[in-house]
N, C-alpha and C positions, 0 to 999 in steps of 0.2 A: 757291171752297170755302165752305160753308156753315156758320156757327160755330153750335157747337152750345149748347143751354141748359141750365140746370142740372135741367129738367125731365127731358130728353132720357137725360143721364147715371143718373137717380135720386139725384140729388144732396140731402142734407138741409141744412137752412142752420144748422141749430139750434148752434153753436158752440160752447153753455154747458155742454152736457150730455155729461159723464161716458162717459157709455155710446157715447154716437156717436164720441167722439173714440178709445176704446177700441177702437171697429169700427174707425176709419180706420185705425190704428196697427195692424191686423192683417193689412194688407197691404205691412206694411212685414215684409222676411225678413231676418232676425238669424241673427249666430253662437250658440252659447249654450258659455256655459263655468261650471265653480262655483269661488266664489272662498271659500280655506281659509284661516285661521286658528289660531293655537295661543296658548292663555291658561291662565293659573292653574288653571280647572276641565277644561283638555285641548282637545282640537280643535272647531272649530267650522266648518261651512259652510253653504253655499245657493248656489243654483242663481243665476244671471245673466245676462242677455241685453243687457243695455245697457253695453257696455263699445267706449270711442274709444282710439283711436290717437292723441296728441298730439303727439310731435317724434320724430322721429330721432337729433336727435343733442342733449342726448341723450336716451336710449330715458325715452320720459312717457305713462303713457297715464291714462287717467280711465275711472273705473268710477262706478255708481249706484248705493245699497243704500238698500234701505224701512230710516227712520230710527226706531230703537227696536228693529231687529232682534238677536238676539244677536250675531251673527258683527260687525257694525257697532260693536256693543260694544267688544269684543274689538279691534277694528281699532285704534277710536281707543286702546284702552289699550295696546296695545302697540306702534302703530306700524307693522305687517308684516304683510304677508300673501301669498298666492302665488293666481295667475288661471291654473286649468286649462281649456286647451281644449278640448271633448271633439270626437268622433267619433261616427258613425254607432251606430256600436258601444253607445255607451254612453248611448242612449233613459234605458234603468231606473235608469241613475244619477243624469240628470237630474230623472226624476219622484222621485226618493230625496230629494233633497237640495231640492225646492222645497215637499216638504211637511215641514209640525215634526216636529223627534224629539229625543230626549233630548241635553241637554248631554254633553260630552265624548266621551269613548272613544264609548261605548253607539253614540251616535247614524252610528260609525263603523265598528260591526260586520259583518262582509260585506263590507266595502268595501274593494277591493285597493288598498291605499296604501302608503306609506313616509316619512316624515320628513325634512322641508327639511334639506339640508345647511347653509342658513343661516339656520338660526332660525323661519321664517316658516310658511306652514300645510302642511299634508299634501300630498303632490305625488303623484295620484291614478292607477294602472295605467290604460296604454290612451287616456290623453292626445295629443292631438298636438301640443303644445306646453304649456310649464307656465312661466310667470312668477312670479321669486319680487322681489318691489317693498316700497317703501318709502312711506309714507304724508308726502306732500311739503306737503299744502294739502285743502281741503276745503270745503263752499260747501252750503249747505242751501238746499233749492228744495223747497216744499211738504212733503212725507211722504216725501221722499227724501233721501240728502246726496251727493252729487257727491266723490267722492276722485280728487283728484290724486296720482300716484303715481310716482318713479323705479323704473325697470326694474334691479335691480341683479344676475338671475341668467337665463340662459333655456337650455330644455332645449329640443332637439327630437326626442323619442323616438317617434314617428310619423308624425315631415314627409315622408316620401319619396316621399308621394302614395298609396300604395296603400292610405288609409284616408280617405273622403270624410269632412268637415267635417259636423257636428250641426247642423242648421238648424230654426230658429223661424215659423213664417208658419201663419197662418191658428190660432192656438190650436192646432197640433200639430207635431209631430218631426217633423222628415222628411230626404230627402238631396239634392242637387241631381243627382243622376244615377240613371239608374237601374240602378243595380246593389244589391246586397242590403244590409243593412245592417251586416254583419259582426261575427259570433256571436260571436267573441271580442277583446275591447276590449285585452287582455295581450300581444295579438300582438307579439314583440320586435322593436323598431326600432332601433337607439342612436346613433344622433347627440345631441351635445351642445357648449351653448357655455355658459361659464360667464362672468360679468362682475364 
């Protein structure tokens, strides 16, 4: 077998540079979920793609937010916050929530939601899963801060498979299957577990 060279691949070497690393990372495909908030001037969110799984037992996971964001804000001030998963379904709410919009309510208008049973952000229609966590530790890395987080509520109001996962790859939305991407994000599921 003949090893190939970086020539071969169109490989660039350049490491330093922003923009290529950006390219590489865009063939890595992500969940995308938006993580909510609720503060003194009302709800807050954005959209997120970089969010780990940490332990099982018990339930930890780590998310990344651009440091100086409001919803970031808001996190460290109160502590809590909730990670909706989204679905197929729910493209326009992802591109909603990763562009600015007005604090509180406003910036929530149109947006089929409801109010954490425990305290923490909007828990968003059409989800397929919604984690409501606890801000446990936290670690700043360049223009981002790394939150560690216990899982202290989780819903599954769309797990039951008949709604493909929202996926990230290549600078666009898209679904792992091809089937459509289903027009209505409210569709009723209700399973739930609470912690």
């Amino acid at each position: 077998m003949t090893a190939l060279t970086p020539e071969d691949c169109g490989v660039t070497e350049d490491r330093s540079e922003p923009g290529t690393f950006r390219d590489a990372m865009r063939h890595w495909a992500t969940g995308v979920a938006i993580v909510t908030t609720q503060g003194s001037r009302g709800p807050h969110g954005m959209t997120a793609n970089s969010l780990l799984s940490v332990s099982l037992d018990p339930p930890t996971l780590l998310v990344s937010l651009k440091r100086g964001s409001r919803t970031m804000a808001v996190i460290q001030e109160t502590g809590h916050f909730t990670v909706n998963i989204l679905t197929t379904g729910q493209r326009a709410l992802a591109e909603h929530f990763t562009r600015r919009r007005a604090p509180g309510a406003e910036g929530f208008a149109g947006v089929g939601h409801r109010p954490s049973p425990h305290g923490a952000g909007p828990e968003l229609e059409g989800s397929a899963a919604i984690l409501t966590c606890r801000r446990t530790g936290e670690v700043e890395v360049a223009d981002h801060t790394l939150i560690i987080a216990g899982v202290t509520g989780v819903r599954l109001p769309c797990a039951d498979g008949s709604r493909a996962p929202l996926l990230y790859l290549h600078r666009r939305y898209g679904t792992p299957t091809a089937e459509g991407d289903g027009d209505d994000p409210a569709a009723a599921c209700g399973r739930s577990r609470e912690g």
